[in-house]
VMD Tcl script that builds the backbone (N, CA, C; Angstrom):
set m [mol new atoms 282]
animate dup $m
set s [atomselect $m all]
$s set {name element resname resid chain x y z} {
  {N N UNK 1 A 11.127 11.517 40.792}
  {CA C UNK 1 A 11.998 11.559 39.622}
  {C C UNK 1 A 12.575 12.969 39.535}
  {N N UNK 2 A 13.790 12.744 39.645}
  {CA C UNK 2 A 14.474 14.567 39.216}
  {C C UNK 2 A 14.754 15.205 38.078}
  {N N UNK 3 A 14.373 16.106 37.740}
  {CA C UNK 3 A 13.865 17.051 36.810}
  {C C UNK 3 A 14.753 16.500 35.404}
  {N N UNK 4 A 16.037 16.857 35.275}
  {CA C UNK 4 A 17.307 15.939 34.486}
  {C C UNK 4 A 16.470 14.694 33.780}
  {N N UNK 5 A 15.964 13.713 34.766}
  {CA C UNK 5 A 15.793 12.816 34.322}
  {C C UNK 5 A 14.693 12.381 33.428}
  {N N UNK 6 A 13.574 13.353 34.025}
  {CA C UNK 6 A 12.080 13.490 33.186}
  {C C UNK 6 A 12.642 14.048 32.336}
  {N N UNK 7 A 13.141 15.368 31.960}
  {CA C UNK 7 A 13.589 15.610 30.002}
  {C C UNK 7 A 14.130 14.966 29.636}
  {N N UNK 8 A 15.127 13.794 29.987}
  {CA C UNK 8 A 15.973 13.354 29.117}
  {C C UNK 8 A 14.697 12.051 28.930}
  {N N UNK 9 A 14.135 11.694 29.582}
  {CA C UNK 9 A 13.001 10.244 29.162}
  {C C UNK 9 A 12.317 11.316 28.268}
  {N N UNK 10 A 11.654 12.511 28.257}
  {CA C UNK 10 A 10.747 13.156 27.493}
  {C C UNK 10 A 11.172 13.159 26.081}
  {N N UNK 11 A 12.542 13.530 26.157}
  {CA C UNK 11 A 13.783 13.801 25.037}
  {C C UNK 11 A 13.656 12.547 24.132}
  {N N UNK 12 A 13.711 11.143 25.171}
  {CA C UNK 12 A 13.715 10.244 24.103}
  {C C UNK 12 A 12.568 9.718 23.574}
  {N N UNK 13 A 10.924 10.168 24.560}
  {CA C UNK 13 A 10.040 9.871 23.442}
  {C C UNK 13 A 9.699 11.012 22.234}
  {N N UNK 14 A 9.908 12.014 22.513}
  {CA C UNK 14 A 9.758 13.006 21.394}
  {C C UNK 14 A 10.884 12.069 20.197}
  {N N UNK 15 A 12.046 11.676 20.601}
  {CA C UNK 15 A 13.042 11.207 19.759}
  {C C UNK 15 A 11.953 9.727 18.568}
  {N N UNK 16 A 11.157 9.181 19.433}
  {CA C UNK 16 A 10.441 8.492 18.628}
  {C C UNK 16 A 9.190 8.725 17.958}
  {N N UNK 17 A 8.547 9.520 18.865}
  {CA C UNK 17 A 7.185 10.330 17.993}
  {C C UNK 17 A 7.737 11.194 16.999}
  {N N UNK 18 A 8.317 12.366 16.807}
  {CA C UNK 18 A 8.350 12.893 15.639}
  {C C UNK 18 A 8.775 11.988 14.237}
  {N N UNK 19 A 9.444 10.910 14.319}
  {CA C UNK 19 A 9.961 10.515 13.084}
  {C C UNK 19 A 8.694 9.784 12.642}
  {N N UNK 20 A 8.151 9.066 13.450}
  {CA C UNK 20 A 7.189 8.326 13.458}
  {C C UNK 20 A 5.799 8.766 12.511}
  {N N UNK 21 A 5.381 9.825 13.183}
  {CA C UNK 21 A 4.586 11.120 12.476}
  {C C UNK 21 A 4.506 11.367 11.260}
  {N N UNK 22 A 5.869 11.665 10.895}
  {CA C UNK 22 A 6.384 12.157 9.728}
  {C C UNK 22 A 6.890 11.103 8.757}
  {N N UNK 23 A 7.018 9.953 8.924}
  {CA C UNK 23 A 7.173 8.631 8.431}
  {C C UNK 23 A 5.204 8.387 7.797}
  {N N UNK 24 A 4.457 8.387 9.096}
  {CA C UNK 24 A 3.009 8.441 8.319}
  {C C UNK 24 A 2.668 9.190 7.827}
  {N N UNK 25 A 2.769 10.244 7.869}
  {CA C UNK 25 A 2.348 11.221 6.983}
  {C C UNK 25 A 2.776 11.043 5.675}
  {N N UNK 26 A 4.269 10.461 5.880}
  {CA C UNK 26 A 4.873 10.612 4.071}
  {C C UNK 26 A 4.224 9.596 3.443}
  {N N UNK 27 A 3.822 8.384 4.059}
  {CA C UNK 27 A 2.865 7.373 4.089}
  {C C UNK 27 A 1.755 7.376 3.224}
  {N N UNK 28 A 0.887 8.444 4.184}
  {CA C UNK 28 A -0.378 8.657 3.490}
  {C C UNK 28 A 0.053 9.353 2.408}
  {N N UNK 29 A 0.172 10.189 2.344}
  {CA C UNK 29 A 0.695 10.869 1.027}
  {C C UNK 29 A 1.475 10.456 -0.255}
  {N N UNK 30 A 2.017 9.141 0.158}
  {CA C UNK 30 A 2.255 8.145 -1.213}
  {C C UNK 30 A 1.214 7.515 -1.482}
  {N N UNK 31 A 0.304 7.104 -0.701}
  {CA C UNK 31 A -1.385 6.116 -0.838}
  {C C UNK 31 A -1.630 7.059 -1.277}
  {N N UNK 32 A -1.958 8.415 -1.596}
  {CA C UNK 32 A -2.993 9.516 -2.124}
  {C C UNK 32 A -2.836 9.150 -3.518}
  {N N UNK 33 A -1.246 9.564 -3.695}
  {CA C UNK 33 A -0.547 9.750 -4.779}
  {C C UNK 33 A -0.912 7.889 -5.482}
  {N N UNK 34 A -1.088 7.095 -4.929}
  {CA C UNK 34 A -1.172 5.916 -5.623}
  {C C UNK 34 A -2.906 5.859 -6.286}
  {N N UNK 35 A -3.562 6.568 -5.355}
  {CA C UNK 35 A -4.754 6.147 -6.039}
  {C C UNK 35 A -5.434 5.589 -7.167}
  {N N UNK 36 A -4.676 6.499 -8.378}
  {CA C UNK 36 A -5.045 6.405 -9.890}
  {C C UNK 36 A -4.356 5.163 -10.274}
  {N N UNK 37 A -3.378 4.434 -9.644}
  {CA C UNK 37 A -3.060 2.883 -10.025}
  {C C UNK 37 A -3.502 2.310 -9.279}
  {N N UNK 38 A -4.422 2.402 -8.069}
  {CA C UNK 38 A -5.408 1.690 -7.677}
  {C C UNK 38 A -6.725 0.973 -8.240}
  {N N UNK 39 A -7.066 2.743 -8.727}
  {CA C UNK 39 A -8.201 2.450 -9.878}
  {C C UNK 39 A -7.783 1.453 -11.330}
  {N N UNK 40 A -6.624 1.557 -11.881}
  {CA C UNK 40 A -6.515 0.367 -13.039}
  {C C UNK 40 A -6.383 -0.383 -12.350}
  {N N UNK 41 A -5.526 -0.707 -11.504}
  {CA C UNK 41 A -5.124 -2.009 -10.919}
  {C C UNK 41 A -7.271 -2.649 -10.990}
  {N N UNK 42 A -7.708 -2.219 -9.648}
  {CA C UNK 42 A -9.030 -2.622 -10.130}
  {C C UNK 42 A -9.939 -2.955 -10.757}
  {N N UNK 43 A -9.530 -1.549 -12.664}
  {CA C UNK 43 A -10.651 -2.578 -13.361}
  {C C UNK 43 A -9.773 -3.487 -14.335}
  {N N UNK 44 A -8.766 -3.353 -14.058}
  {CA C UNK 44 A -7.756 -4.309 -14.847}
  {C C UNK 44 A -8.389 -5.557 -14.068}
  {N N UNK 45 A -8.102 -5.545 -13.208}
  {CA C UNK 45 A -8.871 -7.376 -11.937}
  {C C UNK 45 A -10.218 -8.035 -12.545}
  {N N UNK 46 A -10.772 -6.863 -12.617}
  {CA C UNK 46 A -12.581 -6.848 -12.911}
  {C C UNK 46 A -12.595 -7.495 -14.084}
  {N N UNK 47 A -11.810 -7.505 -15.086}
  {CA C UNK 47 A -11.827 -7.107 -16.598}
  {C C UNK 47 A -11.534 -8.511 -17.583}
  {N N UNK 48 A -12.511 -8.839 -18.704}
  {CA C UNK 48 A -11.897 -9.824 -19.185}
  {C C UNK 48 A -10.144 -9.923 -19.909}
  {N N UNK 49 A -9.352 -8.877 -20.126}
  {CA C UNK 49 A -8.448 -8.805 -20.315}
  {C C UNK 49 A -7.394 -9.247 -19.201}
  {N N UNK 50 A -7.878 -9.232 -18.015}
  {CA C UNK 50 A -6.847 -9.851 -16.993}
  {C C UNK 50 A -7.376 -11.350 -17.154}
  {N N UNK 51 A -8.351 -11.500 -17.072}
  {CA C UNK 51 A -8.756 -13.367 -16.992}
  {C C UNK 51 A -7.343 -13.725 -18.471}
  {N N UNK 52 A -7.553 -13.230 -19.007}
  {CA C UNK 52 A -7.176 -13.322 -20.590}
  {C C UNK 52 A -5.541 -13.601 -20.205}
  {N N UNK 53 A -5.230 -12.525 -19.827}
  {CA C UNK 53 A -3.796 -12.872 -19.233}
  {C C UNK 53 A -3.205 -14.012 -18.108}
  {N N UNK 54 A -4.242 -13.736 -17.580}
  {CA C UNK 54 A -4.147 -15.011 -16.197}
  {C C UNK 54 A -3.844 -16.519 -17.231}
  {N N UNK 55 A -5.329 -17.048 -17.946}
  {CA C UNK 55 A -5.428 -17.872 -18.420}
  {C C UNK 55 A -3.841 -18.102 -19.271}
  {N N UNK 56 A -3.175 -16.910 -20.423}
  {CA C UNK 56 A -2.380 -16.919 -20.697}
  {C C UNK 56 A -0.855 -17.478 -20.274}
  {N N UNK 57 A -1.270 -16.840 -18.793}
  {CA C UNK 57 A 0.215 -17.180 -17.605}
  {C C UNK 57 A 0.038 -19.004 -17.642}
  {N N UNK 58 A -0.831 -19.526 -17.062}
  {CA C UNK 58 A -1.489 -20.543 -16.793}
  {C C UNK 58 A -0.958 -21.527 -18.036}
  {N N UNK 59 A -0.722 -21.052 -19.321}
  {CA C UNK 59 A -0.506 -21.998 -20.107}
  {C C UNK 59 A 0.381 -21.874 -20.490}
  {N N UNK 60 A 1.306 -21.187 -20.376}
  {CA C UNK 60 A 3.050 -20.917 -20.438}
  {C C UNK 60 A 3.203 -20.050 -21.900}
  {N N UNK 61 A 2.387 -19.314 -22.120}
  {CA C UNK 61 A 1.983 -18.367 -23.469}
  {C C UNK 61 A 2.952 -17.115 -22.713}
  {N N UNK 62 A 3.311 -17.066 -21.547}
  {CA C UNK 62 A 4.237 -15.463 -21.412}
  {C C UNK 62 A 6.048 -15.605 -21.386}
  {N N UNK 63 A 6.526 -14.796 -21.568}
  {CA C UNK 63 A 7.620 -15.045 -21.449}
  {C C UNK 63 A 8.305 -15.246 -19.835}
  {N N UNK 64 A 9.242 -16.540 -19.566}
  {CA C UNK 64 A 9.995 -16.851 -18.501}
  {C C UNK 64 A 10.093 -15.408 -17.884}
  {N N UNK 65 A 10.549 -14.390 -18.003}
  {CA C UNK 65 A 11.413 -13.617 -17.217}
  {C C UNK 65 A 10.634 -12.163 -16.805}
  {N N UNK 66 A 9.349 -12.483 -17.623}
  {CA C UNK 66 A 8.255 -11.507 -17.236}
  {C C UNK 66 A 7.741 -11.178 -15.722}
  {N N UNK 67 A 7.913 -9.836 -15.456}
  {CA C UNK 67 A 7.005 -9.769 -14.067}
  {C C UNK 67 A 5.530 -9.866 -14.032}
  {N N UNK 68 A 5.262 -10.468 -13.122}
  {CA C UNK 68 A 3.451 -10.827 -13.215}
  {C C UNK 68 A 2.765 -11.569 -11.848}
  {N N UNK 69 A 3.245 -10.616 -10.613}
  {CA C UNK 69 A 2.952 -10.252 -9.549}
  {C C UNK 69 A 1.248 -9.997 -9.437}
  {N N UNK 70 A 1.114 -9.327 -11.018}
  {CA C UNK 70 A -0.338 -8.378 -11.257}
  {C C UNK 70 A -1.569 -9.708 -11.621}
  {N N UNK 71 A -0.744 -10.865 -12.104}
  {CA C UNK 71 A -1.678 -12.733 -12.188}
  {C C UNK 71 A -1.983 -12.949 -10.900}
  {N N UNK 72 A -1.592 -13.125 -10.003}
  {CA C UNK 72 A -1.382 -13.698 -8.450}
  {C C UNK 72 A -2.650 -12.992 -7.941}
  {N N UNK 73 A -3.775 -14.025 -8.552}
  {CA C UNK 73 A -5.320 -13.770 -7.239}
  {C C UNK 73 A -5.150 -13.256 -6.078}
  {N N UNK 74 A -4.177 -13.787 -5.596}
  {CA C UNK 74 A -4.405 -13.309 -4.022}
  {C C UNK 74 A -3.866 -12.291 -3.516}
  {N N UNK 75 A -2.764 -12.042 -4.449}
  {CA C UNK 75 A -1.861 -10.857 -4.515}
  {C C UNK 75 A -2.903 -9.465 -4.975}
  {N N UNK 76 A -3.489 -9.174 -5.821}
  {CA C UNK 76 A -4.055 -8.417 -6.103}
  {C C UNK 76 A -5.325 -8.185 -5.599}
  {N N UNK 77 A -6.307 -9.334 -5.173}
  {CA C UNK 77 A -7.313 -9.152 -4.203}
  {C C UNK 77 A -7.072 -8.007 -2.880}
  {N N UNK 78 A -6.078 -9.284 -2.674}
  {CA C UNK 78 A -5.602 -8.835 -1.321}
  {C C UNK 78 A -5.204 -7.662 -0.962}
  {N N UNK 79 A -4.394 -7.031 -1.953}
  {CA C UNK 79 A -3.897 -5.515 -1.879}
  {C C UNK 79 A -5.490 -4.179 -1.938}
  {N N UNK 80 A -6.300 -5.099 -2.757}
  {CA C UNK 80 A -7.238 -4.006 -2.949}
  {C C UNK 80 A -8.365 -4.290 -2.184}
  {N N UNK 81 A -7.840 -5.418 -0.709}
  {CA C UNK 81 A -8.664 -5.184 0.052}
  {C C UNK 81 A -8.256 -4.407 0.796}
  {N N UNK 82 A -7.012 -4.375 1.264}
  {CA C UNK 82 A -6.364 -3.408 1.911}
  {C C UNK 82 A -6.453 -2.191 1.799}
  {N N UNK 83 A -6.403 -1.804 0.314}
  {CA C UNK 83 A -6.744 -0.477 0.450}
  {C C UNK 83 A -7.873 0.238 0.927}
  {N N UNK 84 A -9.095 -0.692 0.727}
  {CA C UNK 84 A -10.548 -0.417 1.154}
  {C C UNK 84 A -10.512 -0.494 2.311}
  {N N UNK 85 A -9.364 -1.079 3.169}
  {CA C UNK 85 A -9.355 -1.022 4.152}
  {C C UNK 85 A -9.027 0.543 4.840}
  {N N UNK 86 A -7.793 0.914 4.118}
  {CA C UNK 86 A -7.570 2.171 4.396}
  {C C UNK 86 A -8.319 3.509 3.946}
  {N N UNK 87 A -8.880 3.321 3.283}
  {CA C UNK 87 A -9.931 4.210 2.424}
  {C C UNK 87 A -10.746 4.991 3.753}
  {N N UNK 88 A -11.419 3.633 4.165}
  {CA C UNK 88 A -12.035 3.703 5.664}
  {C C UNK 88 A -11.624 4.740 6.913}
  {N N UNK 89 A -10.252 4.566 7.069}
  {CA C UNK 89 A -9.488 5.413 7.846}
  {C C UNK 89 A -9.237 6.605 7.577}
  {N N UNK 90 A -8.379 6.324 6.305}
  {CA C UNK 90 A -7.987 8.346 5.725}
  {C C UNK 90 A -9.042 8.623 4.606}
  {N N UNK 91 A -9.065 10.357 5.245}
  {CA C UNK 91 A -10.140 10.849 4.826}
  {C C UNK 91 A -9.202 11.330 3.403}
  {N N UNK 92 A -9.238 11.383 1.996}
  {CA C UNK 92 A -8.932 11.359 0.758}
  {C C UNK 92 A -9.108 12.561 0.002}
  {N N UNK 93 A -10.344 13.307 0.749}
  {CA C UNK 93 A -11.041 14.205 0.233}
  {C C UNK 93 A -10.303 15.981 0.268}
  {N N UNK 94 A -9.317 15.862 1.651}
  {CA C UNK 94 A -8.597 17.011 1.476}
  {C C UNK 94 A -7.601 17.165 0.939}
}
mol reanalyze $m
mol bondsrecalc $m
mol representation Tube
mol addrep $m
């Protein structure tokens, strides 16, 4: 391979690693920043006040046009398994 040709292939993976990098990084650093609505989100789940609401949704007691993404069992499980998932990975502490 002649020289030309190895920088310009080098050229174009640097062209995809740096954004990449810096795309996760900004990443983690919005998950940091989310934490503290992690934690309500959680004991809001835990909590008889969400059953309360759930049950509420369930019987057509909320209004049509309300968002309530935050009712959806699986939606909210699911997200805060994920995060425990990531918890695992990034270290939080620095």
């Amino acid at each position: 391979m002649d020289r030309i040709k190895r920088i310009e292939e080098m050229e174009k993976a640097l062209d995809v690693c740096e954004p990449a990098v810096k795309n996760l990084l900004d990443a983690i650093e919005d998950f940091k920043a989310a934490q503290p609505y992690f934690e309500r989100l959680g004991e809001y789940y835990g909590s008889p006040a969400w059953r309360g609401d759930y049950e509420a949704d369930e019987n057509g007691e909320l209004p049509r046009g309300l968002k309530r993404g935050v009712l959806s069992q699986d939606t909210l499980y699911d997200l805060l398994e994920q995060r425990g998932e990531l918890l695992t990975i990034i270290d939080l502490k620095t």
